[in-house]
Each structure stands twice: as C-alpha cells, then as structure tokens.
C-alpha positions as CSV (number, residue, x, y, z in Angstrom):
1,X,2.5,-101.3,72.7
2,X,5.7,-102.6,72.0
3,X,6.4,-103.0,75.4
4,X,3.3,-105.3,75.4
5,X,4.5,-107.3,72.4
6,X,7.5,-108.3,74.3
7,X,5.9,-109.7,76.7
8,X,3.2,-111.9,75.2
9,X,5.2,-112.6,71.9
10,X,7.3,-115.7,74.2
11,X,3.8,-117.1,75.4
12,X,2.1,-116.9,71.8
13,X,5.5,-119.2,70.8
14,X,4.7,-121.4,74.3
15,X,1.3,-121.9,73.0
16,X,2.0,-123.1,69.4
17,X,4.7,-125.5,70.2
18,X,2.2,-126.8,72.9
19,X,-0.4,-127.2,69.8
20,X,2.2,-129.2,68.1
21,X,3.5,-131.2,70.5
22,X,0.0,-131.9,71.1
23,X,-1.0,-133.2,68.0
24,X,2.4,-134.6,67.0
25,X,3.1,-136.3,63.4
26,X,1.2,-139.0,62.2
27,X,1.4,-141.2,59.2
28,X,-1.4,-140.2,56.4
29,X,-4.1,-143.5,56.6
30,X,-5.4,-144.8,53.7
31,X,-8.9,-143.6,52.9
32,X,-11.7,-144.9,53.7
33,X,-13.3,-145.3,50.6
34,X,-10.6,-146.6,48.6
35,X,-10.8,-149.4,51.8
36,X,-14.3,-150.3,50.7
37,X,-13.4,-150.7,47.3
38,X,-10.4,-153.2,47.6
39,X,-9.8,-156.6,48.7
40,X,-8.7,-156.2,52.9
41,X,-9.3,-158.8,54.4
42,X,-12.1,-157.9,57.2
43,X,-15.2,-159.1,59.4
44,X,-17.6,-161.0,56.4
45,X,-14.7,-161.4,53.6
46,X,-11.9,-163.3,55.7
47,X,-9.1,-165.2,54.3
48,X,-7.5,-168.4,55.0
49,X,-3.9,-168.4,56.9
50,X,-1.4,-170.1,55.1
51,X,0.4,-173.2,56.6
52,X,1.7,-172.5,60.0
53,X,5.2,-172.5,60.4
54,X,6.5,-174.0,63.7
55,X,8.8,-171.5,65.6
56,X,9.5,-170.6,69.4
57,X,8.0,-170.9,71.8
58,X,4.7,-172.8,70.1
59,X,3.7,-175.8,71.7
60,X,3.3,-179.2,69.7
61,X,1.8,-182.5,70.7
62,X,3.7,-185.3,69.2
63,X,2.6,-189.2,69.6
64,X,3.9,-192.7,68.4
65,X,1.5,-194.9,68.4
66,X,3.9,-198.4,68.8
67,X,7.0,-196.6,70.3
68,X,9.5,-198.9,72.4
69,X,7.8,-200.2,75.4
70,X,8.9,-198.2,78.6
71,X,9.7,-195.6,76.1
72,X,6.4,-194.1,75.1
73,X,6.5,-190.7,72.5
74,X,3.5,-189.0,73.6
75,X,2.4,-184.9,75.1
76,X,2.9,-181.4,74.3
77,X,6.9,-180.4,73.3
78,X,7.9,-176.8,73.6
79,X,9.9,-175.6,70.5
80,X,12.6,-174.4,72.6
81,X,14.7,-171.1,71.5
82,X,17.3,-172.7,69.2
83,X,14.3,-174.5,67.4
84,X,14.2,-178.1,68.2
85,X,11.7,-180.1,70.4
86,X,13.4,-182.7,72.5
87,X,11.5,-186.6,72.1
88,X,13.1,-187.3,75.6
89,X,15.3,-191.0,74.9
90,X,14.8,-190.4,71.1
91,X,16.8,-187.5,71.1
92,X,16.3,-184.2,69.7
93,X,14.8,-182.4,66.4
94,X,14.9,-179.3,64.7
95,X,11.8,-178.2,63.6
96,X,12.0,-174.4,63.4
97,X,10.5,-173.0,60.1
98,X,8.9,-176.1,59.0
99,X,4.8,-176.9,58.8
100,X,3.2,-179.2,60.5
101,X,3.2,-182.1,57.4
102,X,7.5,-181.0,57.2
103,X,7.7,-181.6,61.0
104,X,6.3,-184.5,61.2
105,X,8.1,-186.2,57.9
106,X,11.2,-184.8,59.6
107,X,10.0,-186.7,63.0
108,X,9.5,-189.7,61.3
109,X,12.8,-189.8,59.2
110,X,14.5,-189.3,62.5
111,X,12.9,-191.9,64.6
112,X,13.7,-194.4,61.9
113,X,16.8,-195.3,63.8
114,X,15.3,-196.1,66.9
115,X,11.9,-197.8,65.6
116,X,11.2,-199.6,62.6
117,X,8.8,-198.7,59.4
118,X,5.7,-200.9,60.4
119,X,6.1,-199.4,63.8
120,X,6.4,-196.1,62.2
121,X,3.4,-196.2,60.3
122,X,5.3,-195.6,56.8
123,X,5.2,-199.3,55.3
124,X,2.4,-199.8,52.1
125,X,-0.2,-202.9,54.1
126,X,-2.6,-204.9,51.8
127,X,-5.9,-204.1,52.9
128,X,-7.0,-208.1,52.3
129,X,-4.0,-209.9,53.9
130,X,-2.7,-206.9,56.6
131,X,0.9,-207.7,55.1
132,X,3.3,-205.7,53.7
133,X,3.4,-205.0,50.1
134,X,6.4,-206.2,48.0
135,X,8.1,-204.1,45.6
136,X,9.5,-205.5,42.2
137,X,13.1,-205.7,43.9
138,X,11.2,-207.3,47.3
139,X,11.3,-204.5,49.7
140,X,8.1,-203.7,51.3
141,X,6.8,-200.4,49.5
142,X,7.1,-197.2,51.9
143,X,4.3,-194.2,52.2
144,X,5.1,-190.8,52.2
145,X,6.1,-190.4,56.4
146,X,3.4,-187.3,56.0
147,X,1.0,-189.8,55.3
148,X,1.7,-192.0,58.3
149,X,-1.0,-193.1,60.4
150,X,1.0,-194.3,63.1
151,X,2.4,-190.9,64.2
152,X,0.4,-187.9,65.0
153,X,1.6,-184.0,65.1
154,X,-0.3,-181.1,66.0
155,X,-0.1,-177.4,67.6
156,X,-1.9,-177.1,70.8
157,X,-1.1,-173.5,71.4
158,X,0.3,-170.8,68.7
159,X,2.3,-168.5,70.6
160,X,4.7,-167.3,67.9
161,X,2.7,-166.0,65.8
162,X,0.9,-161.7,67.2
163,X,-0.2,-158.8,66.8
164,X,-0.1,-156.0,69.1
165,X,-2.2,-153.4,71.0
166,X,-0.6,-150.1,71.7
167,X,-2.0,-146.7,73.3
168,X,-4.9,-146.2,75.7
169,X,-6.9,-149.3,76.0
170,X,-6.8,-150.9,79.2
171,X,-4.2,-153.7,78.4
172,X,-1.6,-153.1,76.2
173,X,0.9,-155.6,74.9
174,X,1.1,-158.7,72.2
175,X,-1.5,-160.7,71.9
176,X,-1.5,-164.5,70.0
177,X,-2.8,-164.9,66.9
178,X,-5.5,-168.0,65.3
179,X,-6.1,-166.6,62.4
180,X,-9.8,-165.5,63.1
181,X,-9.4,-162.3,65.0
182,X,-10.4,-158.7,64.1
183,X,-9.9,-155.3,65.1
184,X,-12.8,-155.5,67.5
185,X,-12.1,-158.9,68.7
186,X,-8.6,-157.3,69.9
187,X,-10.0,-154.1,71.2
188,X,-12.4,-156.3,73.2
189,X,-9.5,-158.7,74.8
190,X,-7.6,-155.8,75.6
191,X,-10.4,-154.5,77.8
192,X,-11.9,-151.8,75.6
193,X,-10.7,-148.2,75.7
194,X,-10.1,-145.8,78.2
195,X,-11.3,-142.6,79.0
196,X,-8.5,-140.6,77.5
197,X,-8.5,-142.3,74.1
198,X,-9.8,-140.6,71.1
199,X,-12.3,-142.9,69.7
200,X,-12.1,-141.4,66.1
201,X,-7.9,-141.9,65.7
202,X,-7.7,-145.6,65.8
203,X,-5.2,-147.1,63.2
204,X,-3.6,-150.2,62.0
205,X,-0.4,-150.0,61.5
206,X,0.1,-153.6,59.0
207,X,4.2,-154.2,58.6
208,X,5.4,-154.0,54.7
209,X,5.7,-157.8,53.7
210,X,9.9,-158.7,51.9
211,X,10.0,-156.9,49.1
212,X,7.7,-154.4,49.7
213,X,8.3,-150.5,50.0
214,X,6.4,-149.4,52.8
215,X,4.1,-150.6,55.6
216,X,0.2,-149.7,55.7
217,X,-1.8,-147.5,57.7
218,X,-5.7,-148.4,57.6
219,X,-8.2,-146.2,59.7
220,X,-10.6,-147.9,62.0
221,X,-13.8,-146.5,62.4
222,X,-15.0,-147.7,65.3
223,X,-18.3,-145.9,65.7
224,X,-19.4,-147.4,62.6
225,X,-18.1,-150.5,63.4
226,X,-19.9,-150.4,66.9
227,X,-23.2,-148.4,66.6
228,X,-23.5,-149.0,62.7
229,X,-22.7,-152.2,62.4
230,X,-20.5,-151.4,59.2
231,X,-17.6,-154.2,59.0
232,X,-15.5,-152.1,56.5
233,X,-13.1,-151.3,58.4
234,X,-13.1,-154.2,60.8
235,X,-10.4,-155.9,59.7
236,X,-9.3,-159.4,59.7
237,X,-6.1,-159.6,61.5
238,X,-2.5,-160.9,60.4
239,X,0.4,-161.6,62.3
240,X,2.8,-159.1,63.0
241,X,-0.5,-156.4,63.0
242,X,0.1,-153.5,65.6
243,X,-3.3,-151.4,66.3
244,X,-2.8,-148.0,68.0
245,X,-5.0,-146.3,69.7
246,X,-4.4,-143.0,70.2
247,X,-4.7,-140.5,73.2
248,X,-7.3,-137.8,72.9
249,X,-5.8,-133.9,72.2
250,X,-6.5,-132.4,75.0
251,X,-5.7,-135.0,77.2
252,X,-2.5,-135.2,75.5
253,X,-1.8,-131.1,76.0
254,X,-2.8,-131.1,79.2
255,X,0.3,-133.8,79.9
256,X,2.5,-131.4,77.8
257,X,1.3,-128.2,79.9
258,X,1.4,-130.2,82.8
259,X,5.3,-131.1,82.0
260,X,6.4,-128.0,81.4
261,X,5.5,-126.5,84.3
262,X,6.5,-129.1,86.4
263,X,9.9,-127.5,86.9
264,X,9.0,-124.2,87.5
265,X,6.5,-125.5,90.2
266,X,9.3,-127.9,91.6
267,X,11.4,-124.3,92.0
268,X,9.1,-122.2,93.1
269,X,7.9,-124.7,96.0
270,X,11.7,-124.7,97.2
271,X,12.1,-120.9,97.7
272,X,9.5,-120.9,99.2
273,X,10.0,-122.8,101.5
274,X,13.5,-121.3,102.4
275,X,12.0,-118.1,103.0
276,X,9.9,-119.6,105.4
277,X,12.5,-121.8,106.6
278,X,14.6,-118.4,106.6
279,X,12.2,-116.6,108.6
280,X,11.4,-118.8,111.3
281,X,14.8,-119.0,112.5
282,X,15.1,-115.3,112.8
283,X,12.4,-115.5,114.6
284,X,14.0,-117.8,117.5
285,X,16.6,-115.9,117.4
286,X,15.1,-112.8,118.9
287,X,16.0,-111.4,122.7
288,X,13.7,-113.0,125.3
289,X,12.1,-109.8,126.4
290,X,11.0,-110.0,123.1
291,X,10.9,-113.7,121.4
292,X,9.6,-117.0,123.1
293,X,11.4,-116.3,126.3
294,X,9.3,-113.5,127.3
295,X,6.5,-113.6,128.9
296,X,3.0,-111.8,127.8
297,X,2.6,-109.9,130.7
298,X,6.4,-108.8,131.2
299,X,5.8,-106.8,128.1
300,X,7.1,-109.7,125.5
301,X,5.2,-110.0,122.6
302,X,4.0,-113.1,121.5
303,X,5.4,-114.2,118.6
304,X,3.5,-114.8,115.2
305,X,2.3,-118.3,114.2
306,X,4.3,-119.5,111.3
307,X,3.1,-121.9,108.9
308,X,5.1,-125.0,109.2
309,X,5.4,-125.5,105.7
310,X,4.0,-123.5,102.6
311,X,0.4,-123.0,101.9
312,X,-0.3,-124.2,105.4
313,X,-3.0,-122.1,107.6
C-alpha cells in the first residue's frame, strides 16, 4: 500500500497542476444581470462619440477654395508621427490632439500669412452688396476661421482610434474604430471563431478611463446574442476596447499535457535511436564467416534486418 502511494502520489500532483494550468486565473466579469440593469452602451441603446481628436496616423482632407494659383491646397494629409500635416508650399501644422473645428481654425490662422482673409473665407460679406462689412474703426469685420466657408477639413479614414481582438477567432489584431461597432460586428470582421474557442468565455476587457481605479470586465453572451437575439450583452464598442476570446479547457490541457511531455519524448526518441545506432555497428563488425562477408551456404548466417531508424518495420 504504501509502496503504491509512492508511486501515484507524483502523478495525482501532475494532474492537479495540469487542472490549473488549464484553467488559469481570470478576472471575475461583471454579472449579467446587473449588465441589464445599467446604462452600457450596447446594440439598440448606443451613444454618441465625442469629438474626434486628430492624432497619428489619421488621414485628413484639407482644401482652399481660392489658394495661390499654381499653388493649390487640396487632398488627403497624413498626420505624420510628430503630429503635424504638411500643406506642401504653405508649410507645416501641428494638429495632434485638436478636433476637427480646432484644426481647421488652427489651418486658417496659419495660412493667413500666405493668403488673405477674403481668400480665406474669414471676412463678414453683406449679403445685398457682396462687400465687406466695415467695423466702427473701418476694418472689415472677421468670422470665427471655424466658420469659414472657404476652407474645408475633414477625416477620410480614422486609424487612431481601436479596439482589439485577442484569442481564438480567426484574425487577431487591432481593428479601427467609427464609433458604430459592437461586439458582434468585431467578432464577424475578425472571421468568427475557431474550433478551439469556448463559446461561453467571451469577455470585454474595457481600459479604466484617468481617474479611475480599475478597468471592466463585461461577459459576452454570445449564444444569446446569436440564437436569441438578446442585445444585452452586445455591446457598443469604444476605443481602446480589447475582446478576448478564450480557448476551450480541454483544448487548452491537451497543449499543457502535450508540453510536458514533449521533453521526455524528445529523450526518449534519442536513446533510442543510439541503441539502434549502437547495435548496428556491432553488427558490421562481426568476422566474415559470420557477418556480411559470409556467404549462406559457407555456413555464414545472414544477418538480421535492422530498422533503419526507430519504429520502422
């Protein structure tokens, strides 16, 4: 008996830790019902984004409607990595961090040198005579250069802003963000799951905002979502979002078994195959009366057919 439990008492310990490094540690989700009851953005009760702040690498599309001639403003500008867009002969601007109406104010202030306030759109005209209107002191009155209508900025693609897909769908990675996406919008652009996810241990993992203590960790019910058509837990995403999708527990102790007997296998196949190795050349070492050189009918034995390599017949 005891010699019994000294034998199996190391595998009992082999199996647990293979149960726990099977189901590792995972953060404690919020519950679903408590979900339900709050305000989460999802599928049918979205949110507006707030104003989109320009960073790298987004894309803008800036035109000047009366811009020097030869010297046209106009197409897409890539917010380069130290934050400015470059206007070609106008020069550069730093628009990092700013909206769209604080970009193009910014634009306009800058392009003042080169171009003048009618051509920048930024002058007060009187609807009945077309003419600039006059100020007490005699100075044409100016416009707010957001208000311009002379000078147009937009985003043509939003690549700063993502959230991320992790775990076993198909294609993993960050993904850009409109503002209109939810959790199965992303699981469907990263080519649904695979075969070894564990459709019930979805999460979304949403970063803690400044300020706050800790990040959150919603569940995603994707069966409901899917089959029931129950958006609770379809959730409107935000930037920064990160949804895992986790690997199914056997799958994931069949790696861990798989792992830790990789060694012993990689060991095993090498003595074996110097024994065989071994044996082989004692066999061509033997007299000729007795090892290849002899002949059958001289009273040589043949000599036994070795497998060339192990587990070979």
């Amino acid at each position: 008996m005891d010699r019994w439990k000294r034998t199996h008492r190391p595998l009992a310990w082999l199996a647990a830790l293979a149960l726990v490094a099977a189901g590792g540690c995972q953060t404690v989700p919020t519950p679903e019902e408590k979900i339900a009851s709050g305000h989460i953005p999802r599928e049918f009760d979205k949110v507006s984004m707030p104003d989109y702040v320009l960073e790298s690498p987004d894309m803008v599309i800036v035109e000047v409607l009366e811009a020097q001639a030869g010297r046209p403003i106009s197409g897409e500008r890539l917010v380069r990595p130290d934050g400015k867009i470059s206007l070609g002969f106008y020069g550069d601007v730093y628009v990092a961090g700013l909206t769209i109406p604080e970009a193009k104010e910014k634009i306009i202030l800058h392009l003042r040198k080169y171009l003048s306030d009618e051509a920048l759109g930024i002058v007060d005209l009187d609807s009945a005579t077309g003419e600039p209107k006059k100020g007490p002191d005699g100075k044409p009155v100016l416009v707010e250069p957001k208000d311009s209508s002379m000078v147009f900025i937009d985003v043509t693609a939003y690549n700063s802003k993502n959230y991320y897909v992790l775990g076993d769908v198909l294609i993993t990675g960050r993904m850009p963000i409109t503002g209109n996406e939810t959790v199965l919008d992303a699981i469907n652009f990263a080519g649904g799951l695979m075969p070894t996810a564990a459709p019930q241990n979805i999460r979304l993992v949403r970063p803690a905002p400044p300020g706050a203590c800790c990040q959150q960790v919603l569940p995603v019910n994707l069966a409901a979502i899917t089959s029931g058509g129950d958006p609770t837990t379809n959730y409107q995403l935000m930037p920064g979002d990160r949804i895992i999708v986790y690997r199914d527990p056997i799958v994931r102790f069949t790696v861990f078994l798989d792992r830790l007997v990789a060694p012993f296998q990689s060991v095993m196949g090498s003595i074996l195959q110097s024994s065989f190795t071994i044996r082989a050349v004692k066999y061509a070492a033997l007299p000729a009366t007795g090892g290849f050189g002899g002949a059958a009918g001289a009273g040589g034995r043949i000599p036994p057919q070795l497998p060339l390599e192990p587990g070979a017949r």
